[in-house]
FIDORO-646957 format. One line per 4 residues: number of its first residue (from 1); for each residue x, y, z of N, C-alpha, C. Coordinates in pm, whole numbers. Last residue first. Layout:
N
NUM) X,Y,Z,X,Y,Z,X,Y,Z  ...
END
This chain:
277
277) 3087,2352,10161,3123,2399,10109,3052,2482,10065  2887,2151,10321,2897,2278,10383,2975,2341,10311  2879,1903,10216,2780,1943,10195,2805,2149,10238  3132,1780,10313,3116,1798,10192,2984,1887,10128
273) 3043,1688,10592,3143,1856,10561,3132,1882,10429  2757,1631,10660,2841,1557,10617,2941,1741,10584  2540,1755,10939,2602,1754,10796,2683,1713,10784  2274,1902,11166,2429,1856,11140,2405,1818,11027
269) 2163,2097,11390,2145,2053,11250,2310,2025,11230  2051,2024,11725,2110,2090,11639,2123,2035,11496  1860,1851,11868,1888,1946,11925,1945,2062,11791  1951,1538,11796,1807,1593,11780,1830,1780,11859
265) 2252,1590,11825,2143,1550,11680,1999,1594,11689  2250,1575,12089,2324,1691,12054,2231,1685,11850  2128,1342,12213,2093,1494,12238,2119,1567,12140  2311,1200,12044,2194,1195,12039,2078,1233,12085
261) 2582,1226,12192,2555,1259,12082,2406,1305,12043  2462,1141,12497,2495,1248,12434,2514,1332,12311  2456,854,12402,2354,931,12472,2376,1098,12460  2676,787,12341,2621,779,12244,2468,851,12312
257) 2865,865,12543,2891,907,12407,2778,918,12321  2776,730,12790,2780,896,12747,2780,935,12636  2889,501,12761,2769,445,12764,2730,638,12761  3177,480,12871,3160,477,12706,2989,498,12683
253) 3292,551,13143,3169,586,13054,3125,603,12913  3599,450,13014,3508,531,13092,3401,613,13071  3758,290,12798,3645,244,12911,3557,290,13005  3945,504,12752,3824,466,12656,3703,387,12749
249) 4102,474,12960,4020,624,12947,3911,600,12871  4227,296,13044,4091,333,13134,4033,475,13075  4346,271,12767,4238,199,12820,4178,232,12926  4539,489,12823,4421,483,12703,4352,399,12721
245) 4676,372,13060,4647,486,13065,4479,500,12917  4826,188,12923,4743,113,13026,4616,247,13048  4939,292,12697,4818,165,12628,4725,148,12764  5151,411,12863,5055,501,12786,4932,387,12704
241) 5281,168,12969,5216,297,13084,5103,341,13015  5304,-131,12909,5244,-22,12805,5226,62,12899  5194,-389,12976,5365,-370,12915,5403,-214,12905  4913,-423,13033,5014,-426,13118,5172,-352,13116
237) 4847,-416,12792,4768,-352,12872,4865,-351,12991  4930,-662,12578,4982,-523,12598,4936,-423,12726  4797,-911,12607,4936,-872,12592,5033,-769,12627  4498,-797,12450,4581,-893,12562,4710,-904,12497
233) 4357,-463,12500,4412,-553,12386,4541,-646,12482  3993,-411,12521,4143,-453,12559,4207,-502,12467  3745,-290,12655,3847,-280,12543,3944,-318,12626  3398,-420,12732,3538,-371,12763,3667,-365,12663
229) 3154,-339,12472,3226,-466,12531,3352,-381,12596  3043,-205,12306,2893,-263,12439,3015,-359,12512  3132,52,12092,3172,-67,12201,3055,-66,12287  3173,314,12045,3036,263,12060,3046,111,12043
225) 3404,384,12056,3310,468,12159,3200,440,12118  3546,246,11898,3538,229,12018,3426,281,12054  3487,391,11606,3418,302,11673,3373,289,11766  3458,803,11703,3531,656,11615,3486,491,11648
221) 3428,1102,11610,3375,993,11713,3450,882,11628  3356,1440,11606,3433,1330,11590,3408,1277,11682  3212,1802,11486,3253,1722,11567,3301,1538,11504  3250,2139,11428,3273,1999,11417,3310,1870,11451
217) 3015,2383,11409,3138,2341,11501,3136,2205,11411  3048,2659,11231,3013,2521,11194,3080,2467,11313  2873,2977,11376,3027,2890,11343,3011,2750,11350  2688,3159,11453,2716,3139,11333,2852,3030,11221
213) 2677,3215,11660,2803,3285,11635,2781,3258,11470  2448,3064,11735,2436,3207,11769,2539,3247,11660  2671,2797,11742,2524,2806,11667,2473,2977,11616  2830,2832,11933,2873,2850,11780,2748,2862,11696
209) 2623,2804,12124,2690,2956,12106,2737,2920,11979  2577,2619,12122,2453,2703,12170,2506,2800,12101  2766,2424,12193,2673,2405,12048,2617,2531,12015  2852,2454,12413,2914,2533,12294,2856,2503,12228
205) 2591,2440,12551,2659,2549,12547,2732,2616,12450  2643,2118,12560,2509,2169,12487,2531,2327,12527  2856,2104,12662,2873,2038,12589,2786,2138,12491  2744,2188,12950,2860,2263,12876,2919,2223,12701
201) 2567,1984,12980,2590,2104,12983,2650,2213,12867  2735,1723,13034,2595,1776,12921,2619,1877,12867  3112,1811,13094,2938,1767,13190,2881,1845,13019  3355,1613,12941,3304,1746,12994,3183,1752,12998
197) 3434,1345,12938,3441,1367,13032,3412,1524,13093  3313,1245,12667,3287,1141,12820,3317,1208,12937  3323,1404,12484,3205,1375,12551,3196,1287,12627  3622,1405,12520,3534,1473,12560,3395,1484,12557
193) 3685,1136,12326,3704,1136,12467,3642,1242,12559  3472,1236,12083,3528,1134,12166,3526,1176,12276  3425,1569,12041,3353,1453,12080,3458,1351,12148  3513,1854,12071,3472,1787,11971,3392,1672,11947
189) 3572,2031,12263,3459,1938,12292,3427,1861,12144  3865,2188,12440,3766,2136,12306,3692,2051,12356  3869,2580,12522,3842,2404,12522,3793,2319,12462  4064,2783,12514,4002,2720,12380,3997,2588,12415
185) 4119,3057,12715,4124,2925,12740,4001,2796,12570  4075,3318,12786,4185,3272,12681,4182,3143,12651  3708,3259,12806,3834,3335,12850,3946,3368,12751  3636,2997,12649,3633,2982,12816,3764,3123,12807
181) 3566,2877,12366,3622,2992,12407,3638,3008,12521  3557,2535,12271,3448,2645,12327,3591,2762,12398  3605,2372,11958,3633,2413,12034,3537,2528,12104  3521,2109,11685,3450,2200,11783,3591,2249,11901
177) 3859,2138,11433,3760,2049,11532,3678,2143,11651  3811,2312,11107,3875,2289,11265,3758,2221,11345  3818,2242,10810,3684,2249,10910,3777,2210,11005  3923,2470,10516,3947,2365,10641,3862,2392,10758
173) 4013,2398,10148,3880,2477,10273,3953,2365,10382  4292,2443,10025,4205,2389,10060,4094,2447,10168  4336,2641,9654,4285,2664,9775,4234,2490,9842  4610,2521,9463,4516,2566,9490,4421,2568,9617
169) 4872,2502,9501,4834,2404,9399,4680,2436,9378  4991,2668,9647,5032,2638,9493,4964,2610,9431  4784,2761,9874,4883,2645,9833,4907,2657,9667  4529,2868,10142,4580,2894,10011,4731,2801,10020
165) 4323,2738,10310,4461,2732,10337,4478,2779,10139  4034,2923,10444,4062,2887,10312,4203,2847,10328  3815,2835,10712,3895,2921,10666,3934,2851,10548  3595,2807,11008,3607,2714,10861,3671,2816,10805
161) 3702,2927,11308,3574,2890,11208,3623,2876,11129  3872,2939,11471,3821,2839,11544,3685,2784,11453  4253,2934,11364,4074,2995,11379,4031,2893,11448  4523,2835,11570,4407,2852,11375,4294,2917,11445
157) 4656,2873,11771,4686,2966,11658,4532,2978,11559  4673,2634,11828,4612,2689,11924,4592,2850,11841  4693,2318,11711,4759,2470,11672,4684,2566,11738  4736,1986,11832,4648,2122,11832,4771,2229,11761
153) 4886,1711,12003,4773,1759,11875,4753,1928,11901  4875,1607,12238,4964,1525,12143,4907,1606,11993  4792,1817,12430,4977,1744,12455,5000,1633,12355  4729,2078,12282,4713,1942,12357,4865,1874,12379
149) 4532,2358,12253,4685,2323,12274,4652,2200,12372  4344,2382,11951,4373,2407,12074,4537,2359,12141  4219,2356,11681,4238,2497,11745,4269,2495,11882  4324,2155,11506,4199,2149,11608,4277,2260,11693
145) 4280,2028,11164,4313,2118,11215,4254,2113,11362  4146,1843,10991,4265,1767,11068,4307,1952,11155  4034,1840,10749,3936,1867,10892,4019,1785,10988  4044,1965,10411,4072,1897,10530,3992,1940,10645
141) 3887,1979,10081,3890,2046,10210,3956,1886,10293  3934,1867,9829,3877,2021,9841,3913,2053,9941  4176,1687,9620,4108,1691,9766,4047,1845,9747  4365,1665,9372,4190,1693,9406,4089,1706,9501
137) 4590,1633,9436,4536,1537,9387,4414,1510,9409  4695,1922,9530,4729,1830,9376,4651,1720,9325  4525,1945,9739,4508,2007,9655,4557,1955,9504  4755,1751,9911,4554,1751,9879,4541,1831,9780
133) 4999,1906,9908,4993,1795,9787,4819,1723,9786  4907,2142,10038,4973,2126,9858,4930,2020,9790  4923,2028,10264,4796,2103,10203,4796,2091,10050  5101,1878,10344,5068,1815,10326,4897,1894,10256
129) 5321,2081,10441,5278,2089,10286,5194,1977,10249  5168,2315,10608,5247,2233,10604,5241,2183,10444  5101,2565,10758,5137,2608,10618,5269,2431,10597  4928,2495,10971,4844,2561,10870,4935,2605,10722
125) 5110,2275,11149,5122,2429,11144,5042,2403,11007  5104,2021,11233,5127,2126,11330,5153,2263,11314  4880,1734,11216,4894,1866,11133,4994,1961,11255  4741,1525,11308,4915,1554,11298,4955,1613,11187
121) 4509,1357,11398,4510,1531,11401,4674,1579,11374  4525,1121,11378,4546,1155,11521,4595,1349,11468  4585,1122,11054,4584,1045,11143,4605,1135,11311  4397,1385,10920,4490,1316,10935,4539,1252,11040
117) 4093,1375,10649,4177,1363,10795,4302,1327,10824  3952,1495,10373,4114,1432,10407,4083,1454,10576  3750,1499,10079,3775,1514,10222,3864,1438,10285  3676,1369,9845,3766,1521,9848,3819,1547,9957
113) 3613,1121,9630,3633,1157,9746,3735,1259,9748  3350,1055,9419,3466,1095,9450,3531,1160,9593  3222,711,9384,3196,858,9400,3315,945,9438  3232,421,9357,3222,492,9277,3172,669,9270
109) 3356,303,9612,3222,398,9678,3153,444,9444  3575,178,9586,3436,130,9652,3369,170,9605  3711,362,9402,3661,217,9309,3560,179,9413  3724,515,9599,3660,553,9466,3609,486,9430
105) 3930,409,9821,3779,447,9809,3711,495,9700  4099,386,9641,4022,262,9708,3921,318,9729  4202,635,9563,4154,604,9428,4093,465,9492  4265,735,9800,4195,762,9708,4115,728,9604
101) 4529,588,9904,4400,592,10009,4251,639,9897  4670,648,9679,4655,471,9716,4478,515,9812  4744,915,9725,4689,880,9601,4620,674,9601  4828,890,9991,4687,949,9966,4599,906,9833
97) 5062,687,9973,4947,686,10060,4847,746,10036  5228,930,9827,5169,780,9731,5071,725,9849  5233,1147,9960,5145,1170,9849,5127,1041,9756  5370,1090,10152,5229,1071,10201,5157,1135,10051
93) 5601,1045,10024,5550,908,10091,5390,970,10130  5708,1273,9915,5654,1184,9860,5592,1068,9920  5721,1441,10216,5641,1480,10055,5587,1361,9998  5736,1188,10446,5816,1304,10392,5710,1299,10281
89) 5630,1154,10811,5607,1105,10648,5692,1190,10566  5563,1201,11031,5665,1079,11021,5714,1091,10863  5408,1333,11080,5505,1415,11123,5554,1308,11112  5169,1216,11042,5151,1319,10920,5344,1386,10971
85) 5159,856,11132,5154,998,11151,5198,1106,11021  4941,689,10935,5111,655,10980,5053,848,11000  4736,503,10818,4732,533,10946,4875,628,10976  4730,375,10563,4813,314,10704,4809,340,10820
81) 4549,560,10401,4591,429,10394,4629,348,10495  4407,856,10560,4463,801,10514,4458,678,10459  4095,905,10553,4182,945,10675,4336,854,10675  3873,1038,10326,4012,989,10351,4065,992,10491
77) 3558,1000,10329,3638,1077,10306,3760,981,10351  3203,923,10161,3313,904,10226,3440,959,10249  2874,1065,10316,3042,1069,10271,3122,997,10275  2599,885,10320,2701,935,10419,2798,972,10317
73) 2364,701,10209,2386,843,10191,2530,952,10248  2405,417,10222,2316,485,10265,2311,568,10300  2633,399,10062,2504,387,9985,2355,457,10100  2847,427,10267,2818,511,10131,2640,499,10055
69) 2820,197,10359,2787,337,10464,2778,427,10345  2842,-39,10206,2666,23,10291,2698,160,10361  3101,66,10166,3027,20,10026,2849,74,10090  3241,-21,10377,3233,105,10325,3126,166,10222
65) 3181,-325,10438,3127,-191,10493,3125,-17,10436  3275,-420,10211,3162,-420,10230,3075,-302,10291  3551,-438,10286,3480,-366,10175,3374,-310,10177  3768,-432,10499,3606,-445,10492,3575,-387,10417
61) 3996,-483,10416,3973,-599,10500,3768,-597,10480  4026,-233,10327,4086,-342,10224,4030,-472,10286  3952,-38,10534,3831,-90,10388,3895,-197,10301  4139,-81,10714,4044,-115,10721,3946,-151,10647
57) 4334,48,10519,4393,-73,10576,4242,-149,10668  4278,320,10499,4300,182,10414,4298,97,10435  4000,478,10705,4161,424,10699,4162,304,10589  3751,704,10643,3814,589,10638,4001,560,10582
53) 3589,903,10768,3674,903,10727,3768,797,10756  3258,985,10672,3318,889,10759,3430,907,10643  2996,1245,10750,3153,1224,10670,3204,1120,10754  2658,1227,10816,2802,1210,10825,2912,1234,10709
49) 2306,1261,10862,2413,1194,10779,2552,1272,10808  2002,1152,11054,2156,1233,10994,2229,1166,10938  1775,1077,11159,1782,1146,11016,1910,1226,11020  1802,950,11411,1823,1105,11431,1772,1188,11292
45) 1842,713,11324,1718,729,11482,1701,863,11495  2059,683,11152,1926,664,11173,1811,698,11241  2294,772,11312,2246,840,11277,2094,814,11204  2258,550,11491,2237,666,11561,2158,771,11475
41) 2318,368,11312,2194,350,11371,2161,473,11444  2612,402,11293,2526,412,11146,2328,398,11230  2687,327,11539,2701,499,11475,2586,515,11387  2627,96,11506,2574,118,11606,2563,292,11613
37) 2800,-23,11316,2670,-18,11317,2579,112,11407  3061,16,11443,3049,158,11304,2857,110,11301  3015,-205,11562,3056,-105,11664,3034,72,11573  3035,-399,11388,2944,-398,11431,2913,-257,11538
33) 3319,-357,11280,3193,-342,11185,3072,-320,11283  3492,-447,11445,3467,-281,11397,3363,-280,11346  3510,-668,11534,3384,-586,11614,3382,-482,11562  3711,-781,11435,3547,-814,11322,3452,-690,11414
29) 3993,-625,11414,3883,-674,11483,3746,-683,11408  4263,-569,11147,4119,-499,11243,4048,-625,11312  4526,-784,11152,4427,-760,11117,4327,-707,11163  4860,-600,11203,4751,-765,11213,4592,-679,11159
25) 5184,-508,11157,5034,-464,11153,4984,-602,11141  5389,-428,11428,5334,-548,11367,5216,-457,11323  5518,-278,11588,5570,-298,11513,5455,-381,11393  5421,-362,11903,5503,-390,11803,5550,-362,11715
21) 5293,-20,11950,5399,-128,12023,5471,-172,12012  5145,28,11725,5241,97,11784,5269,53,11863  5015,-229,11668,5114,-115,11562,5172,-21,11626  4857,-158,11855,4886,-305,11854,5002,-276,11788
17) 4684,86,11803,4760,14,11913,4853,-71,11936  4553,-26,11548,4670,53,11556,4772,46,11657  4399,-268,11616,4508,-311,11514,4612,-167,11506  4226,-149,11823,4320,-261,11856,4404,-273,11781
13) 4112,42,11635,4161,76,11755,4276,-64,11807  4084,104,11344,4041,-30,11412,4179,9,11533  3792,363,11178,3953,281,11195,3949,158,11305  3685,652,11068,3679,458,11055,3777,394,11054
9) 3530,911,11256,3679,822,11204,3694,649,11174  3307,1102,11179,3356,949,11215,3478,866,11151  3163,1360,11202,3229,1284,11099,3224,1167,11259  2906,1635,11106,2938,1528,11183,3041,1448,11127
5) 2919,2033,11148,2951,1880,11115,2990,1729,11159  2590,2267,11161,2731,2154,11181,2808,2050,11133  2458,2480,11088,2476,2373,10984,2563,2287,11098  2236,2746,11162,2383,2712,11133,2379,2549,11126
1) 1939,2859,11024,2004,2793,11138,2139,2736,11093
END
């Protein structure tokens, strides 16, 4: 039976937000922790385990946490230091961020970390060089690729199954985010925001079929979406078209995500990505 993958982006929704407005970085919300519980319980209730891909700037504030999600069997992987888009950064700046994002989680976790995300998927072409420089500094595989055409993300181009990016420096493996084939049409269902708003169904379809096809789908989720509390961030919700816009979106039917996931676990076999090499 085909394998899937589960990850989880570990980051602090209010403190990026908040960073892209102002300017200002402040400190994650204490609710991250309790909100990454509520993942970490899922996968409990299911016998699964994960790739959580943690931001710096969150494990410097929460040690701790990284420390119990590791111990109780999960991956940890990179999703940078700062957060800072992958189309902001030049060569050397995201190769002292990775090497910084790296060697924190190490000293947490004392285990090595190979697996890279990149902030908000800001990869835009399969021959960038942010492949090179993972490969230089021991990464195996990314999972920032998402085979579709979005209006802030996608290469509609990549595969839609796990491929090799050859690089100077040596091969990275790359796990593209779940997408379902509809025609010409490559819709994604990876998770978040689309398991709130494409029906059961169709959800439990593309599982069905990459499953058949033999193709790891992979899926993503991040705190918020396991929030028991309205999201907001005061100040901004108003000031903000695109902050006012992302808040009714996260707020909608957040109470799907985790009901759905948890079909989709007891239903299909999932995996940390490190395991699927």
């Amino acid at each position: 039976m085909t394998t899937h993958g589960l990850t989880f982006d570990l980051e602090s929704w209010h403190q990026l937000v908040r960073r892209r407005v102002t300017g200002e970085t402040r400190s994650a919300e204490s609710s991250v922790v309790s909100m990454a519980h509520r993942f970490l319980d899922v996968c409990d209730e299911t016998r699964t385990r994960a790739t959580f891909f943690v931001v710096g700037l969150l494990a410097e504030q929460y040690p701790e946490l990284v420390r119990e999600i590791s111990a109780q069997g999960h991956e940890i992987g990179s999703h940078s230091y700062e957060h800072r888009l992958l189309t902001t950064l030049s060569r050397s700046e995201l190769r002292a961020d990775l090497e910084r994002s790296k060697k924190q989680l190490e000293d947490l976790t004392g285990k090595p970390v190979v697996g890279f995300r990149a902030p908000e998927f800001s990869v835009q072409s399969t021959d960038h060089f942010c492949f090179e420089v993972l490969a230089e500094l021991g990464f195996t595989y990314d999972s920032s690729v998402f085979p579709t055409h979005g209006a802030r993300y996608g290469i509609p181009t990549a595969s839609r199954l796990p491929f090799s990016i050859e690089t100077p420096a040596g091969p990275i493996r790359e796990y593209p985010l779940a997408t379902l084939k509809l025609g010409r049409v490559q819709l994604p269902i990876a998770g978040g925001s689309y398991f709130r708003l494409i029906p059961a169904p169709l959800l439990r379809r593309a599982l069905q079929s990459a499953t058949a096809d033999g193709c790891t789908a992979v899926l993503y989720f991040h705190p918020y979406e396991f929030s028991e509390d309205w999201l907001y961030v005061s100040g901004l919700g108003r000031k903000n078209l695109a902050i006012a816009r992302s808040l009714a979106l996260h707020n909608f039917q957040t109470r799907r995500v985790r009901e759905r996931l948890v079909a989709m676990l007891r239903s299909f076999r999932f995996a940390p990505l490190g395991e699927l090499s």
